[in-house]
N, C-alpha and C positions, 0 to 999 in steps of 0.2 A: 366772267359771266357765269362759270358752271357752278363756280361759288354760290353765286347770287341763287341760281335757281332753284338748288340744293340748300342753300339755308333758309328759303321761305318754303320749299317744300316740308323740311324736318319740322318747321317752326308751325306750320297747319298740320301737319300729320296731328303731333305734339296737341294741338287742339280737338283732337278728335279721343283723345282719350275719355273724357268724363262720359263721353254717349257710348262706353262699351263695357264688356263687364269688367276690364280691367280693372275701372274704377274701383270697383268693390273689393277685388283680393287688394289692390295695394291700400285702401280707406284702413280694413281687416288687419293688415300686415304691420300700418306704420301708425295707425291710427288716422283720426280726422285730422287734425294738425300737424302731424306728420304728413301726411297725403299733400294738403291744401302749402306747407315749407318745399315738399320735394317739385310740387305741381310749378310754384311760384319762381321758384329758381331756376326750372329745369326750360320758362318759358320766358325768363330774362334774360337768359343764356343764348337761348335759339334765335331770340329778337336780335340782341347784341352782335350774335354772330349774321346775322341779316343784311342790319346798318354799317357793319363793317365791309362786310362784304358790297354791299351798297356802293360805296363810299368808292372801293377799288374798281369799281364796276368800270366800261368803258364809258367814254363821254356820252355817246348816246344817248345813254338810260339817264344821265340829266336831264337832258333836252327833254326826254319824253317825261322823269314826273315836271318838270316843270311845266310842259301841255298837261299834264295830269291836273296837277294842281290846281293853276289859274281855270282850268274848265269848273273845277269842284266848286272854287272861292266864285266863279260868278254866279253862282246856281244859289248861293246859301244866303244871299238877301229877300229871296223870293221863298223859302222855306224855314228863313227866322220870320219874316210876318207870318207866316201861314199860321206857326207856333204862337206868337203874341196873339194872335186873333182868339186863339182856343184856349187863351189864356186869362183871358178877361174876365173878372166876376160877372157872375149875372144880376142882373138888374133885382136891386130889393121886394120883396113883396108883399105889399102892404099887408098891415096886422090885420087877422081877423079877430073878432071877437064871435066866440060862440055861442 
C-alpha cells in the first residue's frame, strides 16, 4: 500500500513539472526533444511503477477501483449523448442570392 501511494504521488508530482520554471532550465539544458524523451520516459516509468505497485496492492483496492469503475462506466452513456448532441451538423442554410 505505501508503494501504491508513493508511486502515484511521484507520478503527479512528475506532472507538475511543465507549470514550473523548471521546465525551462531543463527545455535550455537538453533541448525541446530532449526535454519532451526525458519528460515521456521519466512519466512511463512512474506510471509503470504505479500499476505494479497497483497490482501488489492489498485486495481491497480491487474491490474499490472496481466500485470505481462501474460508477464511472455507468455515468458515460449519459455524457456520450450529451457529446453526439453537440456534435451534429447544423442544419443547411438556404442560399441566398444577393
Amino acid at each position: 500500500m505505501t508503494q501504491l501511494v508513493l508511486a502515484t504521488m511521484v507520478f503527479l508530482l512528475t506532472h507538475l513539472v511543465p507549470s514550473t520554471a523548471l521546465r525551462g532550465k531543463l527545455t535550455s539544458a537538453l533541448g525541446t526533444s530532449g526535454y519532451l524523451l526525458l519528460y515521456s520516459a521519466v512519466a512511463f516509468a512512474t506510471m509503470g511503477w504505479a500499476v505494479w505497485a497497483y497490482y501488489h496492492a492489498s485486495p481491497m483496492m480491487w474491490g474499490i477501483a472496481i466500485w470505481a469503475m462501474s460508477h464511472a462506466l455507468a455515468r458515460v452513456p449519459s455524457r456520450r449523448n450529451a457529446a453526439q448532441a453537440t456534435m451534429q451538423p447544423l442544419p443547411r442554410m438556404r442560399s441566398r442570392e444577393w
